[in-house]
ROLOPA-12033 format. One record per residue (C-alpha): x, y negated, z negated; residue in one letter. Coordinates in steps of 0.5 Angstrom, whole numbers, plus 500, padded with zeros to 3 digits. Layout:
ROLOPA-12033
+-----+-----+-----+------+
:   X :   Y :   Z : rest :
+-----+-----+-----+------+
:   X :   Y :   Z :    A :
...
+-----+-----+-----+------+
end
This chain:
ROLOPA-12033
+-----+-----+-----+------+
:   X :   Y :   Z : rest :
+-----+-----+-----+------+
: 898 : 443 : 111 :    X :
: 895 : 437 : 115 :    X :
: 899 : 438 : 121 :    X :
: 896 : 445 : 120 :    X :
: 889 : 444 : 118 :    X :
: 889 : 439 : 124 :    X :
: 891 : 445 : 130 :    X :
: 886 : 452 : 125 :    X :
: 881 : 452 : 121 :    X :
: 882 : 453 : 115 :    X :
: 877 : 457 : 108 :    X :
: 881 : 454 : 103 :    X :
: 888 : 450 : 102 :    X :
: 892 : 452 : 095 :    X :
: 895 : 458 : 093 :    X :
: 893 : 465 : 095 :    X :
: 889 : 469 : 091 :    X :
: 887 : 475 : 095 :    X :
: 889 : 477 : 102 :    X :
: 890 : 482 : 107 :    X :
: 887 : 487 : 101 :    X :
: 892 : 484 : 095 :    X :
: 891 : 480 : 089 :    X :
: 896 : 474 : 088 :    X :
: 898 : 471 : 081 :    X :
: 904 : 467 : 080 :    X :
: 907 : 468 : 074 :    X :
: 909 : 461 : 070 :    X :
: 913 : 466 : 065 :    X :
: 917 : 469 : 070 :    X :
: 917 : 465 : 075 :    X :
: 915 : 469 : 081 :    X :
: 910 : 471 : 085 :    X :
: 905 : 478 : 083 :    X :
: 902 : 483 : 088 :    X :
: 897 : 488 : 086 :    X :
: 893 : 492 : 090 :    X :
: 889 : 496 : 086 :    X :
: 883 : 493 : 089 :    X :
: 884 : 496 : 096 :    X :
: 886 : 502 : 092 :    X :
: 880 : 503 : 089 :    X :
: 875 : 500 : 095 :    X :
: 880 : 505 : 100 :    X :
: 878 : 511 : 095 :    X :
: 870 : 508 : 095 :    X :
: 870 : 508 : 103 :    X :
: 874 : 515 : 103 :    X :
: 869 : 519 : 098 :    X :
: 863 : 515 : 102 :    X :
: 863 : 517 : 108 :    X :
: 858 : 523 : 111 :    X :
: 864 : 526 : 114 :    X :
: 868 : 527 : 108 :    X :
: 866 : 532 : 103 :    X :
: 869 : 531 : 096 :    X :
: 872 : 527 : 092 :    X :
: 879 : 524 : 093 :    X :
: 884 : 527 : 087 :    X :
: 890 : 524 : 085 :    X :
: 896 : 530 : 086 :    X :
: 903 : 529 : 083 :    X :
: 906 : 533 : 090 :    X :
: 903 : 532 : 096 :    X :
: 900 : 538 : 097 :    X :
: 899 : 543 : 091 :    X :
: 903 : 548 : 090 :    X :
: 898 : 554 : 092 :    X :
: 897 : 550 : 099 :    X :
: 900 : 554 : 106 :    X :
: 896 : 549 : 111 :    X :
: 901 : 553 : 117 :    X :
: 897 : 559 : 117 :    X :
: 890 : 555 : 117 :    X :
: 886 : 558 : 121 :    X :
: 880 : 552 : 121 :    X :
: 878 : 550 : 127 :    X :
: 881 : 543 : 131 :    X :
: 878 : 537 : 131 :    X :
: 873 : 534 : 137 :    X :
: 876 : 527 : 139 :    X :
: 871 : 523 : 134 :    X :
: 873 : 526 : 128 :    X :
: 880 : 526 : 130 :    X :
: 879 : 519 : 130 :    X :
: 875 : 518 : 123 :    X :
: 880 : 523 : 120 :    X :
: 887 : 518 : 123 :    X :
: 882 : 512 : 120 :    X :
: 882 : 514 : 114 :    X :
: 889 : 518 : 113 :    X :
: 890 : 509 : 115 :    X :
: 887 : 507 : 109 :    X :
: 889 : 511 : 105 :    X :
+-----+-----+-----+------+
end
């Protein structure tokens, strides 16, 4: 770690915690490493549901469109530029 700390700088040394939106424990019992993501879930669904663009509330569907949904014969309107770009950003995050 001291070759490392030399060349960049570091926030801590030690095992990690949280990165890259997970939380990491390492389990004595099983003796491996656990990766959770539940708080980038939950922190991705605030940013969806917060955004002014987006109306609504993100539902949690067991298919990925309910059965009642024909998107092929939608007849909404494309989007503009910007709001093709807001839509990929959160179809990322999410």
């Amino acid at each position: 770690m001291g070759i490392i700390e030399a060349k960049f700088l570091l926030k801590t040394i030690g095992p990690p915690s949280y990165c890259l939106g997970n939380d990491y424990n390492y389990s004595e019992e099983e003796k491996n490493w656990i990766v959770d993501s539940s708080m980038y879930s939950k922190e991705s669904v605030i940013k969806v549901e917060s955004n002014p663009v987006i109306v609504g509330k993100v539902y949690v569907y067991i298919t990925l469109l309910p059965a009642d949904c024909h998107a092929e014969i939608s007849t909404s309107e494309l989007l503009d530029d910007k709001m093709t770009n807001i839509y990929q950003m959160l179809i990322g995050l999410m």
